[in-house]
Each structure stands twice: as C-alpha cells, then as structure tokens.
BALOBA-1460 file (C-alpha; in Angstrom, 3 decimals):
// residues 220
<rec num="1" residu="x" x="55.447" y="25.638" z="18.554"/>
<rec num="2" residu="x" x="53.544" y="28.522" z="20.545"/>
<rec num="3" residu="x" x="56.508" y="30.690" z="22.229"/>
<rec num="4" residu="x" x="56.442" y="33.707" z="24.495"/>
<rec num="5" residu="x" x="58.227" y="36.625" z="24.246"/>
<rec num="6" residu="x" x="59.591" y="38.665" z="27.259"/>
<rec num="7" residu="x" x="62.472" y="39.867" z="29.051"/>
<rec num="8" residu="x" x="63.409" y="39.622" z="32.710"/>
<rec num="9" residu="x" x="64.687" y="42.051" z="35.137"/>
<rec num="10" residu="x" x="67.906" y="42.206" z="36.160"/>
<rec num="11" residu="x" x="70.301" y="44.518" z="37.389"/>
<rec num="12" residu="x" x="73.825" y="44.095" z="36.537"/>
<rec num="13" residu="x" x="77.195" y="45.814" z="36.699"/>
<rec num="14" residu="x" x="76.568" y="49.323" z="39.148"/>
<rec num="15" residu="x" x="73.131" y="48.528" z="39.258"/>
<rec num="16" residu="x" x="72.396" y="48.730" z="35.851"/>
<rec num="17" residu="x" x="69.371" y="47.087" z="34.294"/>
<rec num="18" residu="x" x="70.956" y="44.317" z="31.804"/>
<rec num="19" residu="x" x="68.516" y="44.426" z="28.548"/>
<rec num="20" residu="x" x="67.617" y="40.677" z="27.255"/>
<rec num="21" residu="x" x="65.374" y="38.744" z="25.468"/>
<rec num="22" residu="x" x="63.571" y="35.807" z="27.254"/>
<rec num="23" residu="x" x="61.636" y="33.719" z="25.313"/>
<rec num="24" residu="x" x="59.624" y="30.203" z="26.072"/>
<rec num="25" residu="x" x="57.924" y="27.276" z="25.375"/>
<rec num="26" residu="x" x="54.474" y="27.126" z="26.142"/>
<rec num="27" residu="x" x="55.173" y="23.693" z="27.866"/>
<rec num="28" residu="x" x="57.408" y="23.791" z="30.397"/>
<rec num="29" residu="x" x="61.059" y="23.137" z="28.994"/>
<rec num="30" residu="x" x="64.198" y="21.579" z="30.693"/>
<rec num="31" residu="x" x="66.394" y="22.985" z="28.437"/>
<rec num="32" residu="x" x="67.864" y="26.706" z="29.073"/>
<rec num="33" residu="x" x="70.312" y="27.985" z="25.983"/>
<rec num="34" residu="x" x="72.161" y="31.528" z="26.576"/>
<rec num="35" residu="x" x="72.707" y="33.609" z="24.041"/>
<rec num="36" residu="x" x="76.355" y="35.999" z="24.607"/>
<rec num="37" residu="x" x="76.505" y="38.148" z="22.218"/>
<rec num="38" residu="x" x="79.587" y="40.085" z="20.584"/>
<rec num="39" residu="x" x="80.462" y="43.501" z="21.069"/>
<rec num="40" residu="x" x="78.336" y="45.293" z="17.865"/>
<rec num="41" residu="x" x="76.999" y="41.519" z="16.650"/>
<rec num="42" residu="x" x="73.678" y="41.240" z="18.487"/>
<rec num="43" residu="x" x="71.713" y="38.361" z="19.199"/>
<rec num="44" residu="x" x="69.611" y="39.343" z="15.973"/>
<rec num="45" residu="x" x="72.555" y="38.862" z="13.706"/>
<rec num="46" residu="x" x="72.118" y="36.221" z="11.112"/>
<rec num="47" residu="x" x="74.194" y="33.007" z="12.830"/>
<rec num="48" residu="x" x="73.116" y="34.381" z="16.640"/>
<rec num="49" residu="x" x="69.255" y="34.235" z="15.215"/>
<rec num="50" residu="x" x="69.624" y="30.577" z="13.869"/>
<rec num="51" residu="x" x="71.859" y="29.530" z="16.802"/>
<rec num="52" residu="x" x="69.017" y="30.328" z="18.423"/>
<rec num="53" residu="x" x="66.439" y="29.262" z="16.542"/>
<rec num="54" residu="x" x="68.028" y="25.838" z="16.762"/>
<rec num="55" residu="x" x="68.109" y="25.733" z="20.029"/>
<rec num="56" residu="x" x="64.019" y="27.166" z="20.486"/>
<rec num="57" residu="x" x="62.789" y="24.294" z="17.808"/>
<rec num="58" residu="x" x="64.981" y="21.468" z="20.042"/>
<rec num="59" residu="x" x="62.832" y="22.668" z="22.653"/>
<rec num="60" residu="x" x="64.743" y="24.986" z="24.874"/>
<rec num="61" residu="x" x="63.682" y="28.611" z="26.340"/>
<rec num="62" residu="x" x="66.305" y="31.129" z="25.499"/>
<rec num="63" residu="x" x="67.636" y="34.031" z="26.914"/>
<rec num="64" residu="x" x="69.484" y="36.340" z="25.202"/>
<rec num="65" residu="x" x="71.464" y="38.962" z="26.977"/>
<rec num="66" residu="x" x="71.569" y="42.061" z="25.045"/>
<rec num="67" residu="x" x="74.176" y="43.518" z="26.698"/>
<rec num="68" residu="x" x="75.344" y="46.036" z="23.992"/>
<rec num="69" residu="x" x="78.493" y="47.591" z="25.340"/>
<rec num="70" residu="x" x="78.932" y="49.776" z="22.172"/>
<rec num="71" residu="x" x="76.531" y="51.926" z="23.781"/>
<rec num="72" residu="x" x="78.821" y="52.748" z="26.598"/>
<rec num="73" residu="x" x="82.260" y="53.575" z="27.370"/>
<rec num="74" residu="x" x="83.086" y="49.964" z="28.073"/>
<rec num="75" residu="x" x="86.006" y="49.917" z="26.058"/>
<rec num="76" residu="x" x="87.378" y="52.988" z="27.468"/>
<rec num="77" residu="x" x="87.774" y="51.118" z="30.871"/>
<rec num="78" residu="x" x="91.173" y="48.829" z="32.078"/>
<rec num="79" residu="x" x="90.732" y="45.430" z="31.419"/>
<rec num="80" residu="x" x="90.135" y="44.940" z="35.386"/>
<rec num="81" residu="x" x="87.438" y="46.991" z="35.392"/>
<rec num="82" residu="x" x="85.710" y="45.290" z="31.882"/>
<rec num="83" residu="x" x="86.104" y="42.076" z="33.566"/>
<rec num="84" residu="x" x="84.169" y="43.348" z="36.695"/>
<rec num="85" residu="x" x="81.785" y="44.860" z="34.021"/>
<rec num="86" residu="x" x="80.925" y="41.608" z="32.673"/>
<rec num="87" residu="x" x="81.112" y="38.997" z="34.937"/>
<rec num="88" residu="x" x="78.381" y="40.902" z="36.587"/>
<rec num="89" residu="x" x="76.062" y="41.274" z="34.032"/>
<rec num="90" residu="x" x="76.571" y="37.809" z="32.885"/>
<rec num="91" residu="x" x="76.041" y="36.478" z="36.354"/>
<rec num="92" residu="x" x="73.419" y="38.378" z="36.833"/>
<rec num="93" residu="x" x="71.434" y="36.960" z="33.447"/>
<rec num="94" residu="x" x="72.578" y="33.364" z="34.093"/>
<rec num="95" residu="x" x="71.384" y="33.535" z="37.525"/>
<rec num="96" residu="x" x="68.242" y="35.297" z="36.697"/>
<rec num="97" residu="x" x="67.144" y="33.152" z="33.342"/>
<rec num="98" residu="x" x="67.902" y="29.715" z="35.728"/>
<rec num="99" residu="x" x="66.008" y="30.952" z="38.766"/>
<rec num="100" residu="x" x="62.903" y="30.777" z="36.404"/>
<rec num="101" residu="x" x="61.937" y="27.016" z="36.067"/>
<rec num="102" residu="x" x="64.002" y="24.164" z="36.921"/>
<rec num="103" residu="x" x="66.402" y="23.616" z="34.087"/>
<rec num="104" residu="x" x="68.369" y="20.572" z="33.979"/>
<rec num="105" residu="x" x="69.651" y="21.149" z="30.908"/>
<rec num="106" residu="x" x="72.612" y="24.580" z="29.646"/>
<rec num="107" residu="x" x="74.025" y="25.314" z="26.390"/>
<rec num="108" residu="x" x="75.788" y="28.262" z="25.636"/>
<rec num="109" residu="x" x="76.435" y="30.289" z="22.636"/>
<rec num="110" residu="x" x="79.124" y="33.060" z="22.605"/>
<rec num="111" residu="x" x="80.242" y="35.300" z="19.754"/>
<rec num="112" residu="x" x="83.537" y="37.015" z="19.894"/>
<rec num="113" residu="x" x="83.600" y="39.350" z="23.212"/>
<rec num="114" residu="x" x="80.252" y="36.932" z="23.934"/>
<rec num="115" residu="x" x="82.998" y="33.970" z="24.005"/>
<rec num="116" residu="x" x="84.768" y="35.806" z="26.349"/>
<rec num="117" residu="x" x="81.543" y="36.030" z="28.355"/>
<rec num="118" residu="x" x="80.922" y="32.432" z="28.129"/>
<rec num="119" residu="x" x="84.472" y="31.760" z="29.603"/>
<rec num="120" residu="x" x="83.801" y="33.238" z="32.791"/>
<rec num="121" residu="x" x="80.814" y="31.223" z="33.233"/>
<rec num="122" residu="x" x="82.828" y="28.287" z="33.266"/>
<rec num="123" residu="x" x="84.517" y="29.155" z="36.430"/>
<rec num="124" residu="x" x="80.451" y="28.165" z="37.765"/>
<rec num="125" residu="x" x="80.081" y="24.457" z="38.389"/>
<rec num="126" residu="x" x="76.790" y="25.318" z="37.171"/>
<rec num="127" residu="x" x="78.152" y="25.436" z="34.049"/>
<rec num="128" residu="x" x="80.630" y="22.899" z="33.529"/>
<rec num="129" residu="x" x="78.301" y="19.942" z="32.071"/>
<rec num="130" residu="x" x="77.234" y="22.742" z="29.548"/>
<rec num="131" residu="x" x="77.291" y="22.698" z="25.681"/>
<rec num="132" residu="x" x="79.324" y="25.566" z="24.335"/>
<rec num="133" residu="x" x="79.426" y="26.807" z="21.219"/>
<rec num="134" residu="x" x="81.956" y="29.022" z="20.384"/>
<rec num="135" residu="x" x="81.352" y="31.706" z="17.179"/>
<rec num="136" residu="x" x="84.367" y="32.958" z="16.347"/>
<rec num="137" residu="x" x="86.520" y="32.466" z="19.952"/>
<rec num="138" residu="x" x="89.113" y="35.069" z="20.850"/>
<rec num="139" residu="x" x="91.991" y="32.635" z="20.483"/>
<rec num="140" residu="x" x="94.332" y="35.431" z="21.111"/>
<rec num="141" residu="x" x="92.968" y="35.364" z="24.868"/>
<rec num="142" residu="x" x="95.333" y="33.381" z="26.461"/>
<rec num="143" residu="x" x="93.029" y="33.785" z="29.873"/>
<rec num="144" residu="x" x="90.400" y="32.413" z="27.737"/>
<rec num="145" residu="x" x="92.084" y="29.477" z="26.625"/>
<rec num="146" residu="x" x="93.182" y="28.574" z="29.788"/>
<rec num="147" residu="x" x="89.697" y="28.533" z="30.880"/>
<rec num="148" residu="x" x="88.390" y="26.077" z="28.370"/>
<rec num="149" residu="x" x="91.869" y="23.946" z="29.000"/>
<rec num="150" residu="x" x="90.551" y="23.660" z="32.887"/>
<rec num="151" residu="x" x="86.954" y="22.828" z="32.338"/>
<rec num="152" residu="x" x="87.176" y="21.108" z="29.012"/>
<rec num="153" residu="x" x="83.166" y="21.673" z="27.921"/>
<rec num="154" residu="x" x="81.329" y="20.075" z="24.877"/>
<rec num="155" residu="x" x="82.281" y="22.474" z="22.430"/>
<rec num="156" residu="x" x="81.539" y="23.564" z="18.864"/>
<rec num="157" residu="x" x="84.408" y="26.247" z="17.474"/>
<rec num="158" residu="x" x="83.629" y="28.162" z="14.583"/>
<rec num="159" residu="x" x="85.430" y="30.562" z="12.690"/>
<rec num="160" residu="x" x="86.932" y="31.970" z="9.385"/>
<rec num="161" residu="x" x="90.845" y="31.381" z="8.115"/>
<rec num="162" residu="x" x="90.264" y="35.342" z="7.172"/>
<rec num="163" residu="x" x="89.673" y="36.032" z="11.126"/>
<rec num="164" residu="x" x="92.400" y="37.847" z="13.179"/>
<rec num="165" residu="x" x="91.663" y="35.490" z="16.174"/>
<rec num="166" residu="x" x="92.066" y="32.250" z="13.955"/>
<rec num="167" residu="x" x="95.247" y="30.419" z="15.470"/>
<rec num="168" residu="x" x="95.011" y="26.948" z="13.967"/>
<rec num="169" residu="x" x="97.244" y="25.662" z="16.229"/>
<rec num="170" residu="x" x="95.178" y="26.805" z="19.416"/>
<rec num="171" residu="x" x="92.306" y="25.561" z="17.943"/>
<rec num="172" residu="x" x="93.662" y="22.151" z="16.872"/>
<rec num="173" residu="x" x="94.751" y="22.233" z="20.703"/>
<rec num="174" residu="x" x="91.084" y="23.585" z="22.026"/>
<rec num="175" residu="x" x="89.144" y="20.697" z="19.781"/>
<rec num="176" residu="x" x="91.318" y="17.526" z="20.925"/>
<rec num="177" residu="x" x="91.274" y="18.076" z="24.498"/>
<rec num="178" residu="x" x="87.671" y="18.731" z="24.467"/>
<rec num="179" residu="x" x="87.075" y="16.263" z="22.161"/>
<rec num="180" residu="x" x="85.151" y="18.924" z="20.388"/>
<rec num="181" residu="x" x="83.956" y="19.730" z="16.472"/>
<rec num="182" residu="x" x="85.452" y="23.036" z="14.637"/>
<rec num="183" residu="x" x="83.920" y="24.436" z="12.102"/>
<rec num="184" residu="x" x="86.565" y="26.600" z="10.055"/>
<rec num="185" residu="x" x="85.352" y="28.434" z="7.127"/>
<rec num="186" residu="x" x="87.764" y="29.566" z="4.468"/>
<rec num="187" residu="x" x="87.790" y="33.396" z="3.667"/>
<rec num="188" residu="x" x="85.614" y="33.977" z="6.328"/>
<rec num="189" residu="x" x="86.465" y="36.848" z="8.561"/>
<rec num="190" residu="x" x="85.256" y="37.936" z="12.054"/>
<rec num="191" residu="x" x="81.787" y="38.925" z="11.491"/>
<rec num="192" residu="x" x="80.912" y="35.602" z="9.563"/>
<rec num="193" residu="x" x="80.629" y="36.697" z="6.025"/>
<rec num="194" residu="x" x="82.720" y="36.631" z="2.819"/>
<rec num="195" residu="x" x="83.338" y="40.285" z="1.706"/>
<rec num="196" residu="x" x="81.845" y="41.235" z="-1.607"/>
<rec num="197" residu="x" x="80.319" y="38.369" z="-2.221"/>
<rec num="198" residu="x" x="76.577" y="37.726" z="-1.128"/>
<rec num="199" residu="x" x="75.966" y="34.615" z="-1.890"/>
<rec num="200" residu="x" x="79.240" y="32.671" z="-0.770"/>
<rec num="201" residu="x" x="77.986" y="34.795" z="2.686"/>
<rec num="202" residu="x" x="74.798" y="33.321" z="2.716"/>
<rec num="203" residu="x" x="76.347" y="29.589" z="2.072"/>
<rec num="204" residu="x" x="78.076" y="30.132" z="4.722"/>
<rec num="205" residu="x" x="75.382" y="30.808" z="7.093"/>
<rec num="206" residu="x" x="73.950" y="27.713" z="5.814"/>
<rec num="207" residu="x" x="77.048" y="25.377" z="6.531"/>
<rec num="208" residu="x" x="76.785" y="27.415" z="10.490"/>
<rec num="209" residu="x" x="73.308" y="26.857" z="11.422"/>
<rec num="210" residu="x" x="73.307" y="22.900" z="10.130"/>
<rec num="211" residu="x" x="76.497" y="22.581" z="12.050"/>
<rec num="212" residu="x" x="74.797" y="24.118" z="15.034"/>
<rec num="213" residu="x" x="71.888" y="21.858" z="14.629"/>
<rec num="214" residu="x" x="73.806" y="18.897" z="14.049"/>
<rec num="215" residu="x" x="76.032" y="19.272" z="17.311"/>
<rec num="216" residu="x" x="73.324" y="20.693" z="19.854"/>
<rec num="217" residu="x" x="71.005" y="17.569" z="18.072"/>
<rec num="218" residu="x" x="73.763" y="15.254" z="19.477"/>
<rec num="219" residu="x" x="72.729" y="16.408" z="22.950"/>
<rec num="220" residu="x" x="68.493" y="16.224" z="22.639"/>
C-alpha cells in the first residue's frame, strides 16, 4: 500500500489556516474518511490512529483536520461564537479534502468536541449517506442529538460506562433509530483508557479498532 503524505491549504474561521493531515492512495480512491478530532485528543491518539488506519487499508484517502483548539482561546468564547468557530473550519476541510478527486464515498470519525464537529456536517446533504462513527459522543448535547435524530446516519457509538457523557438511555435511543452498533466499554472513561491499569487500556483499544473495522468493513 504506497501512501502519500501531505496537507492541504485551507483557511478557516477569520482567515485562519486550518492545520491537517491529507494522506492518499497511490491509485486513485473513491473513498474520503474525515478524521474530527477532540479538543486535546489528536488525530495521533491511539483509537483516532487505528480509526484511521482502518479506514487507509479499506482503501480510502484521509484527511485529518488538526484543528487543535487548546492552542487558542476557543473555550474562552460564547457558545455562538465556538459554533461560528467550527463550522467554519470544518466546512472549510470538508470542502477542501472533497474538491480533490471525485469521492463517491464519506465516512466520518468524531471524538468528543470532534463529534460535535461531525454533527454540523450533517446539516450538508453531502453528508447524509455518510458513515459516522462516533468516539465517545457528547450525549449531554441535546443540539447534538437532535441532529443525529433528523438525519439518522450509519453510525457506530462508542464509549465508556466511566464517561461523564454516557447516558444509556440516549444512546439506547441514538442506536435504534439509526439502526446503529454501540460499542460501550465498562470502566472506560472519556479519553478511552482504564485508569491504572495498562493492559485492560490496551484491550480496550483492541475491542475499538476491530469494532471499527468490522462496521466500516460492512460498507467496502
């Protein structure tokens, strides 16, 4: 699998460059997966690396946008003005990474804030037909929820019984009227691991990436 490595310009939120990571087949590919990544989880993180290595070995490009708001007072705006943030620099990637060959094909992959991301997206028809996969959804967001109630995506929901956003009743909800999978891990909390305990983590990560492979295989 010979793959190249680059990253596209594109100008975001208050003209603002939007750092990412574009990589491709050698062959033309179909296939486009997007890569939304938390707020201090990048897309080098252990289940955003296999997410996307999953997704690079089922023959899609990827683009991952590495939009690392940690950086910047992001979180020191109103939640107006974060929206505004986002939806621009997401728009902005999504448009740039499918104005580069003629995908017929979208998954998406969100963690946390990146689920949020993903959300917004759906308001594209563009996007609608899309697999999502959802690592470790904000089920507190009732916007959020509302948004996956209106499009109703292929989705994938994972996430830990020791998360803060784990609602098993809105996920229950989420899964049967998308007639989606969820993956919930027990202990797990929000960043994917099992405090303490190193291997348990790394099981985990295991059971994530074959679950990943196994839905987005589903698709190929």
């Amino acid at each position: 699998m010979e793959l190249n490595l680059s990253s596209l310009d594109i100008i975001g939120f208050k003209d603002q460059p939007v750092p990412n990571t574009y990589i491709t087949h050698s062959t033309p590919a179909n296939h486009l997966g997007i890569i939304l990544p938390g707020y201090r989880f990048s897309a080098d993180m252990p289940a955003l690396h296999y997410s996307r290595r999953v997704l690079l070995e089922q023959g899609a490009d990827v683009l991952s946008v590495d939009y690392a708001y940690y950086r910047t007072n992001f979180m020191m705006q109103e939640d107006s003005e974060q929206d505004q943030w986002m939806s621009s620099d997401v728009f902005a990637a999504s448009n740039a990474g499918l104005s580069q060959r003629p995908y017929e094909k979208v998954t998406l992959v969100g963690k946390s804030i990146g689920t949020i991301a993903l959300g917004l997206l759906l308001a594209d028809s563009r996007f609608q037909q899309s697999a999502c996969v959802w690592l470790t959804p904000l089920l507190t967001s009732e916007r959020l929820c509302s948004q996956i109630e209106k499009v109703r995506p292929r989705s994938l929901f994972v996430i830990g019984t020791a998360d803060r956003y784990y609602k098993p009743d809105v996920l229950k909800h989420l899964e049967d009227i998308t007639d989606g999978h969820a993956l919930v891990l027990e202990g797990v909390e929000h960043g994917l691991e099992i405090p303490g305990d190193i291997p348990k983590s790394l099981s985990v990560l295991n059971q994530i990436t074959q679950t990943v492979q196994e839905f987005l295989g589903e698709r190929s």
